[in-house]
RONU-728779 format. One record per residue (C-alpha): residue number from 1; residue in three letters; x, y, z. Coordinates in Angstrom, 2 decimals, decimal comma. Layout:
<pts>
+-----+------+---------+---------+---------+
! seq ! type !      xx !      yy !      zz !
+-----+------+---------+---------+---------+
! NUM !  Ala !       X !       Y !       Z !
...
+-----+------+---------+---------+---------+
</pts>
This chain:
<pts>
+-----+------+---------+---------+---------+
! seq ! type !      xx !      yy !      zz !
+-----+------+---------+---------+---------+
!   1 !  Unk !   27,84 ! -101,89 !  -61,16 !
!   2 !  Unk !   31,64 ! -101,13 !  -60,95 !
!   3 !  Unk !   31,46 ! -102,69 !  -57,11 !
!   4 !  Unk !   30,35 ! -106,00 !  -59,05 !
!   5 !  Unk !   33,42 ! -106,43 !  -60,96 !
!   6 !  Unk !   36,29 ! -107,08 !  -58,84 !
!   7 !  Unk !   39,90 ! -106,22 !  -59,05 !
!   8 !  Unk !   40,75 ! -103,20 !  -60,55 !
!   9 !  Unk !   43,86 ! -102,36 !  -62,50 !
!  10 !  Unk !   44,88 !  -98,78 !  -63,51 !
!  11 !  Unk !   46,11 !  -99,76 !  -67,20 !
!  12 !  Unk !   47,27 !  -96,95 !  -69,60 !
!  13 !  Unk !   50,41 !  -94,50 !  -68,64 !
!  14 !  Unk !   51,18 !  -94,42 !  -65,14 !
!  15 !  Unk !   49,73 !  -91,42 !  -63,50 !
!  16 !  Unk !   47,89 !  -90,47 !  -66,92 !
!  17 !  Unk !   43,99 !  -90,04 !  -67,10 !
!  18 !  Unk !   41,97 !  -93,15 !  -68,14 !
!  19 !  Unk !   38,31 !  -93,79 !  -68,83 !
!  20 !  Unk !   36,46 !  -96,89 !  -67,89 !
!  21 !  Unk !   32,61 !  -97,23 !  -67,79 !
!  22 !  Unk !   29,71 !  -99,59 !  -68,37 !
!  23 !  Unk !   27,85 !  -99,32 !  -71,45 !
!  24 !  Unk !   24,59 ! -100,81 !  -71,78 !
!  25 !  Unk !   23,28 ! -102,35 !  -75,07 !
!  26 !  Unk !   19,43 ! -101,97 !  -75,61 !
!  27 !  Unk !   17,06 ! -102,82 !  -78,32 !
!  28 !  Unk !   14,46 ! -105,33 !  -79,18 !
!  29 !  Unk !   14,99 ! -108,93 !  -79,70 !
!  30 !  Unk !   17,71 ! -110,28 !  -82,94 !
!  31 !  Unk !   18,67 ! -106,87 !  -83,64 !
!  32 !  Unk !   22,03 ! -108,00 !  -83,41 !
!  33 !  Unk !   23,44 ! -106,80 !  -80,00 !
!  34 !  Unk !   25,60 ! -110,04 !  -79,03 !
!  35 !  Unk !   27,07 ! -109,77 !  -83,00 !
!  36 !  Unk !   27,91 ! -106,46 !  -81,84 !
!  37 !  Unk !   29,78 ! -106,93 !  -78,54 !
!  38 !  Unk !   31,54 ! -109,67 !  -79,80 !
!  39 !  Unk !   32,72 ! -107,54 !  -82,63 !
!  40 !  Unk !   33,60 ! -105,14 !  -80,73 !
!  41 !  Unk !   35,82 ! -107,48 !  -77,87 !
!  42 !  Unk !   37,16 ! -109,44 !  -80,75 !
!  43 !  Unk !   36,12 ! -112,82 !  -79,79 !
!  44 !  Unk !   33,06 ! -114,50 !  -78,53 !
!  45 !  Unk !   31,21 ! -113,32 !  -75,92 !
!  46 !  Unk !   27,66 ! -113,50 !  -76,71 !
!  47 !  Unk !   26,25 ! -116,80 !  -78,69 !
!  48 !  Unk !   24,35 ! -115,62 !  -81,85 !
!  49 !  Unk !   21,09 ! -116,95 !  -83,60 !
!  50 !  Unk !   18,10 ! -115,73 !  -86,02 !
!  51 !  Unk !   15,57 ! -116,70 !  -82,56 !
!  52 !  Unk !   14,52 ! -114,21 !  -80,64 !
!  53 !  Unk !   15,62 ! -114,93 !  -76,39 !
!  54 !  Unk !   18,88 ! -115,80 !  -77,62 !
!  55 !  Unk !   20,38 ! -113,80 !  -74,91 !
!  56 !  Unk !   18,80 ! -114,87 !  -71,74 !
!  57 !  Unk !   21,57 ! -113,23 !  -68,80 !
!  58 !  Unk !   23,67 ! -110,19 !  -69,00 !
!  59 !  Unk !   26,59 ! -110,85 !  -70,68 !
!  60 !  Unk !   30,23 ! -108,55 !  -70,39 !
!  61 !  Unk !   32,27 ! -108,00 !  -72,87 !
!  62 !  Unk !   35,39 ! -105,90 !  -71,97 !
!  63 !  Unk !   37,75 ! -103,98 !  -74,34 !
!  64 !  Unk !   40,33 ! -102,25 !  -73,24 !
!  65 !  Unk !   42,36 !  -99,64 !  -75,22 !
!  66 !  Unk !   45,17 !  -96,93 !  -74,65 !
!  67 !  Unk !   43,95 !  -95,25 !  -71,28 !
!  68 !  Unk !   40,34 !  -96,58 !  -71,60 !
!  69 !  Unk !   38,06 !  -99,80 !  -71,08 !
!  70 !  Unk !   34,42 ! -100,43 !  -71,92 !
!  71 !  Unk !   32,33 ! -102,82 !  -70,34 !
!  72 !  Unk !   29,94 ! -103,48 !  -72,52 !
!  73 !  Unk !   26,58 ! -105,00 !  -71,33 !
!  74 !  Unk !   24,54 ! -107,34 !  -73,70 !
!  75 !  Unk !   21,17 ! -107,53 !  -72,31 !
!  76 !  Unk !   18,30 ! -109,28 !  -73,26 !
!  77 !  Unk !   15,76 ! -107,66 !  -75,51 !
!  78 !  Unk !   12,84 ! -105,80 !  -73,69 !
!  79 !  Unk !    9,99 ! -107,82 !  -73,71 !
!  80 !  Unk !    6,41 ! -107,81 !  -71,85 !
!  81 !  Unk !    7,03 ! -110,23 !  -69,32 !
!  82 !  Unk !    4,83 ! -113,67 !  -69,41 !
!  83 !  Unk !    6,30 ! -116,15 !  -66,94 !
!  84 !  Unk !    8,98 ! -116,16 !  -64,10 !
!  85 !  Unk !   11,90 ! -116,40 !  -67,21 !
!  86 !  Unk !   10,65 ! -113,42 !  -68,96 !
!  87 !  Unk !   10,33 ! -111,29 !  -65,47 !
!  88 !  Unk !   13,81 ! -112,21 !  -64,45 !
!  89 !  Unk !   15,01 ! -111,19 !  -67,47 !
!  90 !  Unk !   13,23 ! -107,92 !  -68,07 !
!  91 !  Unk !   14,32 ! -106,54 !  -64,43 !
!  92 !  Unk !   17,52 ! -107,51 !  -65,04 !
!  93 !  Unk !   17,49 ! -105,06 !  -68,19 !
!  94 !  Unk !   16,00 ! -102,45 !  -66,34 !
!  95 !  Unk !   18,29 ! -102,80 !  -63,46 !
!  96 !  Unk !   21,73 ! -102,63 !  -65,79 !
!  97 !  Unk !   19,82 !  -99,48 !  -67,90 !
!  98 !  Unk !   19,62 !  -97,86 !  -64,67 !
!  99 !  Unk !   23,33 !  -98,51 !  -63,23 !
! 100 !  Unk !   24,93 !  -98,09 !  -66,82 !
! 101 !  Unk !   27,06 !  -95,29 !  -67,72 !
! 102 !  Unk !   26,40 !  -94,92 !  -71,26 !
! 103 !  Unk !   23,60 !  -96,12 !  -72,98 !
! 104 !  Unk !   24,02 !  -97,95 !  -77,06 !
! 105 !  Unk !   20,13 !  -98,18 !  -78,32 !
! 106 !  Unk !   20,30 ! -100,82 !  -81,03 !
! 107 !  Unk !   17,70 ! -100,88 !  -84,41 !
! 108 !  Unk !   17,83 ! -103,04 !  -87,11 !
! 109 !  Unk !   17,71 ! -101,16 !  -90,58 !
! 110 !  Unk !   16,21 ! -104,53 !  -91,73 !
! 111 !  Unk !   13,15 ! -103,82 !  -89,94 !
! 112 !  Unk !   10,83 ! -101,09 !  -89,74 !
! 113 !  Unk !   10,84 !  -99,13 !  -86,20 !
! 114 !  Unk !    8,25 ! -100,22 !  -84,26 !
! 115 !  Unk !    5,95 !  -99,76 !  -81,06 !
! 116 !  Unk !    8,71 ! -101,80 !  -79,29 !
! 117 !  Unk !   11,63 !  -99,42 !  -80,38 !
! 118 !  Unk !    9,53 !  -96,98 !  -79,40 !
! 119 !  Unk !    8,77 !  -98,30 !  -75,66 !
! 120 !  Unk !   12,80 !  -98,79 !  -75,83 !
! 121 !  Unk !   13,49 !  -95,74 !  -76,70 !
! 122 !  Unk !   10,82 !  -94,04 !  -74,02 !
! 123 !  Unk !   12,84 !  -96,06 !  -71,12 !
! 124 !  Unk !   16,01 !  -95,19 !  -72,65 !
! 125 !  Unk !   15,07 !  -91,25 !  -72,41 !
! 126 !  Unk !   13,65 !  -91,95 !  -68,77 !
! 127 !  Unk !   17,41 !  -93,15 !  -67,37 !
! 128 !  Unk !   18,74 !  -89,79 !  -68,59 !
! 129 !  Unk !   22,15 !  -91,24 !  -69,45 !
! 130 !  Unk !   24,66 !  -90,18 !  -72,39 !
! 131 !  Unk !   23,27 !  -92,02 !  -75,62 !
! 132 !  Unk !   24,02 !  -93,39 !  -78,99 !
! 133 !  Unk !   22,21 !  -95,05 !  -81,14 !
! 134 !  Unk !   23,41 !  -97,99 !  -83,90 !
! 135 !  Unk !   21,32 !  -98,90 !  -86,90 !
! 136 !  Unk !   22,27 ! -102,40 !  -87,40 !
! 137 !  Unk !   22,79 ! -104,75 !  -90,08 !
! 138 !  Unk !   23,46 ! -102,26 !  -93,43 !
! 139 !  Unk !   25,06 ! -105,03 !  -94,68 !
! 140 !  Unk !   21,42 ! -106,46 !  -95,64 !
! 141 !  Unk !   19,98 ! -103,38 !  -97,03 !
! 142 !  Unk !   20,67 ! -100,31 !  -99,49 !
! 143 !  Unk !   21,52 !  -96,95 !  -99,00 !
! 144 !  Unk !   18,30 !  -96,06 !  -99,42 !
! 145 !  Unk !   16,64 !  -98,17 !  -96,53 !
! 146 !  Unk !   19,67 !  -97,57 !  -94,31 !
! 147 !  Unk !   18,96 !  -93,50 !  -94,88 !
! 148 !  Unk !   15,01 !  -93,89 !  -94,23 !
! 149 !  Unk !   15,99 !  -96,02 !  -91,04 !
! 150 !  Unk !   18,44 !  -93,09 !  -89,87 !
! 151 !  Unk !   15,85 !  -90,46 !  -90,04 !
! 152 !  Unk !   13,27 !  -92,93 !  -88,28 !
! 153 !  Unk !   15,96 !  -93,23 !  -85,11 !
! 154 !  Unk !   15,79 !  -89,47 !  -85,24 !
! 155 !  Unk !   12,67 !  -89,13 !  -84,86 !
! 156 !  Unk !   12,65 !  -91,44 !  -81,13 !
! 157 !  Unk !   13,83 !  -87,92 !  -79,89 !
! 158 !  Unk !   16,96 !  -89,56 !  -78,27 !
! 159 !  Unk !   19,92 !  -87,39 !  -77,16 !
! 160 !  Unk !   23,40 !  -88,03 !  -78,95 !
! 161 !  Unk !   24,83 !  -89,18 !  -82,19 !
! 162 !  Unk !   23,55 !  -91,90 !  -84,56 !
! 163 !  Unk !   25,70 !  -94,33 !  -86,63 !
! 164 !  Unk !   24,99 !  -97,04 !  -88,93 !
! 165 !  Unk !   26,93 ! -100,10 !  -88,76 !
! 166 !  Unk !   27,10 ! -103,55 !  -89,64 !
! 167 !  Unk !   28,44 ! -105,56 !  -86,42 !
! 168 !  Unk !   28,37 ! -108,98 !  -89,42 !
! 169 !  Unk !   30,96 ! -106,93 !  -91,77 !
! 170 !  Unk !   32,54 ! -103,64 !  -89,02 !
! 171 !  Unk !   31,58 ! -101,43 !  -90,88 !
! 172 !  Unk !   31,54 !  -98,01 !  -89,10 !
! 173 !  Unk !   31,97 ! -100,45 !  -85,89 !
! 174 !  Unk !   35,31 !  -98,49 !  -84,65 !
! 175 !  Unk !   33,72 !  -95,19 !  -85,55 !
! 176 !  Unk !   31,09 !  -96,35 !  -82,93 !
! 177 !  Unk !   33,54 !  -97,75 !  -80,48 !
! 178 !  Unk !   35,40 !  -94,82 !  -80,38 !
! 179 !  Unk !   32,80 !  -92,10 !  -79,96 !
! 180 !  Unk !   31,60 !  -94,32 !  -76,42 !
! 181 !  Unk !   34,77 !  -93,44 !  -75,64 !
! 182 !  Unk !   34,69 !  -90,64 !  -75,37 !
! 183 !  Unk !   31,25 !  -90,68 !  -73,14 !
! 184 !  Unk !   32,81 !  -92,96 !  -70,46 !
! 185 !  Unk !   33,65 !  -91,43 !  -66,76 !
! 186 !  Unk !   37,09 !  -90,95 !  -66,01 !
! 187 !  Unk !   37,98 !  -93,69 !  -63,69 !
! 188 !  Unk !   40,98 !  -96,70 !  -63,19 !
! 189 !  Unk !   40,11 !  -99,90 !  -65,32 !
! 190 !  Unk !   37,39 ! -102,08 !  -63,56 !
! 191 !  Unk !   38,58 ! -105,41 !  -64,93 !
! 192 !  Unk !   42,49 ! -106,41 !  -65,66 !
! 193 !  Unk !   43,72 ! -105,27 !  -69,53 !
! 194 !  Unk !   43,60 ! -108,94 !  -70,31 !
! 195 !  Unk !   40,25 ! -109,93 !  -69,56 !
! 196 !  Unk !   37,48 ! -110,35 !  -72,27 !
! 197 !  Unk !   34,39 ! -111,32 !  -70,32 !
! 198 !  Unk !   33,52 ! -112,07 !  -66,80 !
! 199 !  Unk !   31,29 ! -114,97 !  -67,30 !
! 200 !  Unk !   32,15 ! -118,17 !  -65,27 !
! 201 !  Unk !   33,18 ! -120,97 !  -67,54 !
! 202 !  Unk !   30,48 ! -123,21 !  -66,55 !
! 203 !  Unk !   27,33 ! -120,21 !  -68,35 !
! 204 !  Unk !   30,31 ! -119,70 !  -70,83 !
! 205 !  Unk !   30,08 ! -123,47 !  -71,51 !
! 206 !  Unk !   26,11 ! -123,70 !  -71,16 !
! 207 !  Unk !   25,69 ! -120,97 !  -73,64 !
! 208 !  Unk !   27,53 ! -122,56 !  -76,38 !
! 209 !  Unk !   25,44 ! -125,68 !  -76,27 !
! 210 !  Unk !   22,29 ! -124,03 !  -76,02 !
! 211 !  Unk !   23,69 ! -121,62 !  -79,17 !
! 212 !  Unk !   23,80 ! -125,50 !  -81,17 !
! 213 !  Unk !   20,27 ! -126,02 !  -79,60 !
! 214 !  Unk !   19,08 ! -122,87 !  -81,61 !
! 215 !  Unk !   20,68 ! -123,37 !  -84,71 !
! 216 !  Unk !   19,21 ! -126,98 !  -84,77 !
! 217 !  Unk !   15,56 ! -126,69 !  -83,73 !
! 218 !  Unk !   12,94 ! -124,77 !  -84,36 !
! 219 !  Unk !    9,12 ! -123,71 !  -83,51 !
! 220 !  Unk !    8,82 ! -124,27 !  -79,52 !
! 221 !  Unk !   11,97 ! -125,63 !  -78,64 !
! 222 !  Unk !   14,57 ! -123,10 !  -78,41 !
! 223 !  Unk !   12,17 ! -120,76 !  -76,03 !
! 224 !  Unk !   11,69 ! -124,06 !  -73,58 !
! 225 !  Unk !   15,73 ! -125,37 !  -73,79 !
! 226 !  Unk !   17,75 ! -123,92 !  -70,95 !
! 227 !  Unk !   21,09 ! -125,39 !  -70,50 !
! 228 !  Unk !   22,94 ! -126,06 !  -67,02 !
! 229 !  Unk !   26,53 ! -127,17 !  -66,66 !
! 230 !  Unk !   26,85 ! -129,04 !  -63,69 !
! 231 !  Unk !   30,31 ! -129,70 !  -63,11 !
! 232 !  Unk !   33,33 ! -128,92 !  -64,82 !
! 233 !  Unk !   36,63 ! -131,76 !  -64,35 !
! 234 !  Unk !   40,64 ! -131,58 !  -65,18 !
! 235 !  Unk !   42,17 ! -134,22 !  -66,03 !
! 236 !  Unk !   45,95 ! -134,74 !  -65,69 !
! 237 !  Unk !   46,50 ! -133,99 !  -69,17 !
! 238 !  Unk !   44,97 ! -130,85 !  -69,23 !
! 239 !  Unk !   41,85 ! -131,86 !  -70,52 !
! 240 !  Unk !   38,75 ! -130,85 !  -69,48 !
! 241 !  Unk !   35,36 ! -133,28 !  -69,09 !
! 242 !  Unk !   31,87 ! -130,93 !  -68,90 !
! 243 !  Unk !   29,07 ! -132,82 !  -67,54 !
! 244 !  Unk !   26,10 ! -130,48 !  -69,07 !
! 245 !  Unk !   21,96 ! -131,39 !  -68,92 !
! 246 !  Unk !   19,88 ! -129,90 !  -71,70 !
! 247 !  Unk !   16,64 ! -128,71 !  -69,87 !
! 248 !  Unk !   13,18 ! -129,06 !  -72,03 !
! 249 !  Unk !    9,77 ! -129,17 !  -70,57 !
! 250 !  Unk !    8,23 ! -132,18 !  -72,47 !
! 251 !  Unk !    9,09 ! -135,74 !  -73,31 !
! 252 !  Unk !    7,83 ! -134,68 !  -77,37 !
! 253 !  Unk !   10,56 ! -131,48 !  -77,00 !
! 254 !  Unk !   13,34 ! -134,70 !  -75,26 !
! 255 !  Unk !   12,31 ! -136,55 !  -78,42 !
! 256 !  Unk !   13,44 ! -133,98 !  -80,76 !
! 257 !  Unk !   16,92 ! -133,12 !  -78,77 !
! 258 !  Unk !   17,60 ! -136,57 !  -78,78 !
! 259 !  Unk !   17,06 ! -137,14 !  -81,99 !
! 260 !  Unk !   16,14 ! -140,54 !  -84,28 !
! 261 !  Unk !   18,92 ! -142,94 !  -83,41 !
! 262 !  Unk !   20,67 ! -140,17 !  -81,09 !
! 263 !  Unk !   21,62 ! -138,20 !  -84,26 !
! 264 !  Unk !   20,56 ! -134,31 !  -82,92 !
! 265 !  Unk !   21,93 ! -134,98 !  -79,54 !
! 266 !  Unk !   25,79 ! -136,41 !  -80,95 !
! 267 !  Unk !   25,50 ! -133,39 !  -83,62 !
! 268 !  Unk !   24,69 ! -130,56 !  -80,90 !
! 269 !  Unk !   27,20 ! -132,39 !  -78,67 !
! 270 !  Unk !   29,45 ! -132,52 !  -81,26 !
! 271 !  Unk !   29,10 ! -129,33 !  -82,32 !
! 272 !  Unk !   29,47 ! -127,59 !  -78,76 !
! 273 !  Unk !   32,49 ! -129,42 !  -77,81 !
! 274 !  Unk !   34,45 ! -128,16 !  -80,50 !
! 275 !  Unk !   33,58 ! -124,26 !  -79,45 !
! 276 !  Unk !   34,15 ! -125,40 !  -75,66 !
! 277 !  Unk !   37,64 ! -126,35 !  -76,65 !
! 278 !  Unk !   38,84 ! -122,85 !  -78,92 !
! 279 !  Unk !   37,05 ! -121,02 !  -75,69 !
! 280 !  Unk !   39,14 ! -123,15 !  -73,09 !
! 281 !  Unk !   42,06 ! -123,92 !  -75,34 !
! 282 !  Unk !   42,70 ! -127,52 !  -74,59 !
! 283 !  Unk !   40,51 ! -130,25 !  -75,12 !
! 284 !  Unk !   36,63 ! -130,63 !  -74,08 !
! 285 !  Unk !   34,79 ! -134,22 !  -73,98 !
! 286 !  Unk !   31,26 ! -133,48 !  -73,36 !
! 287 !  Unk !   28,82 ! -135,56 !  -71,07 !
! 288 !  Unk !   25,57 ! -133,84 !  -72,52 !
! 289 !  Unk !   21,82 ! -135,36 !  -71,14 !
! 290 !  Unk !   18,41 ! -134,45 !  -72,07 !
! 291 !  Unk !   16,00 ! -133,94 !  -68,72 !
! 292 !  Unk !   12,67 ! -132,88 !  -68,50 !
! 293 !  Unk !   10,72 ! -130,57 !  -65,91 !
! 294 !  Unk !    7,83 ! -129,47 !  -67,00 !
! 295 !  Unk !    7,22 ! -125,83 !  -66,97 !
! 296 !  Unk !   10,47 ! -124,98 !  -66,09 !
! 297 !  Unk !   10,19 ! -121,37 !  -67,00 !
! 298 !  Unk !    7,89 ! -120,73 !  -64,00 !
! 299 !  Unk !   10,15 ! -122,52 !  -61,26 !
! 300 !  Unk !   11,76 ! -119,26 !  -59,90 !
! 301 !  Unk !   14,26 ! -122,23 !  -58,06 !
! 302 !  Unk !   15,49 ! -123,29 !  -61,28 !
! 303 !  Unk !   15,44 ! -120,32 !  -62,99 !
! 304 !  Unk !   17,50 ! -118,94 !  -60,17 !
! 305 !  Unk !   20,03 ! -121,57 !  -60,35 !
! 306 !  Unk !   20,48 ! -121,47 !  -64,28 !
! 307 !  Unk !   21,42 ! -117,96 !  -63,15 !
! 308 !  Unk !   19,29 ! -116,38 !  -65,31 !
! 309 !  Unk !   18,47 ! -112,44 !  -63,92 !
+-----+------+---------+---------+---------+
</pts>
């Protein structure tokens, strides 16, 4: 993975020791892993929703501290694959698992642990890579729950320390952050100190309208909206103009996006722009359509051009 990310930059004291590594994120779907990283970098990274395939492609988040830097990997939840999507995504997991240099296996102590933290948990033992595990979201239960949910973790069998958190509130977060420090390789920084995340504006863009899409709509929509920015202009001013389509697989599912009277289509538009322009600091206008192509999610050509796996 470190041959992926470009120009390096030794950071830290010159001619001093520094750590940098890859850590993977694991877990099942909405346990909170993209809350997580982006607590962690301190800004947005991943967009967040209550549906499960929010996170669709492997996102970076980098922080970088005194003589170390974490790549942090948010990956998609593990799933049984059911179409070309779903397949994409899952080897794409399974890839990043196996290149990572530490492993975070993510529970949520909402939620009792189940035969898919289990299956997590068996992969996560089969890559044989340092481990920690995070019982999310504490924040929603009591001490009791949280307690029952720790000893449930410990009974995966997984190597290395557990820690509850709460990546909503921080709690415990930079008692996390700083024990994966100390599991990363000794190495020069992989990414310059500055850099947050790696991911081109135009998926940066086309995640934050498709994070509007999931906070608007509900039953089968958000699993068949992808979102593709196709072009990305400057205007003398400094301002930027995003052409973006809004892919959905039937004319009922364009119905709904657009909205009576255009209304859901202005307010995710609307919506988005406003989080394009804090990400880009300057000004977004939006040109957002609604297309259809019917079973989208089993074009491998599409999929592989939303960049998705």
């Amino acid at each position: 993975m470190a041959a992926e990310a470009g120009a390096s930059a030794r950071g830290g004291v010159e001619g001093a020791t520094t750590r940098a590594g890859f850590v993977a994120l694991v877990g099942r779907p909405n346990v909170g892993k993209s809350t997580l990283v982006n607590r962690l970098v301190e800004t947005k990274v991943g967009i967040v929703s209550d549906k499960p395939q929010t996170t669709r492609r492997e996102l970076r988040g980098v922080v970088t501290g005194d003589g170390w830097q974490m790549v942090l990997c948010d990956l998609p939840g593990f799933q049984r694959p059911r179409d070309i999507l779903t397949e994409r995504m899952q080897a794409r997991v399974e890839r990043s698992l196996a290149d990572s240099d530490v492993v975070l296996f993510i529970v949520s102590a909402a939620e009792p642990i189940g035969a898919g933290d289990r299956f997590i948990a068996e992969a996560v033992r089969a890559a044989q890579k340092p481990t920690v595990a995070a019982v999310n979201k504490i924040d929603a239960v009591d001490r009791e729950t949280t307690a029952l949910a720790l000893l449930e973790v410990e009974k995966l069998g997984l190597p290395g320390e557990i820690f509850p958190v709460s990546a909503k509130t921080g709690e415990n977060v930079a008692a996390l952050r700083d024990h994966l420090v100390t599991l990363l390789p000794e190495g020069p920084f992989l990414y310059p100190p500055e850099v947050r995340s790696d991911l081109p504006p135009e998926l940066a863009f086309a995640e934050l309208v498709r994070e509007q899409v999931l906070l608007r709509t509900r039953e089968e929509v958000p699993h068949a909206v992808e979102v593709e920015v196709s072009e990305i202009e400057q205007r003398d001013d400094g301002s930027l103009v995003v052409h973006a389509d809004i892919w959905c697989e039937t004319e009922s599912q364009k119905g709904i996006l657009i909205g009576r009277g255009g209304r859901m289509i202005k307010a995710i538009g609307s919506a988005a722009r406003r989080e394009m322009s804090l990400l880009a600091g300057t000004t977004v206008h939006l040109d957002l359509r609604v297309r259809v192509r019917k079973r989208w999610r089993k074009d491998e050509s599409l999929v592989e051009r939303l960049g998705i796996g």
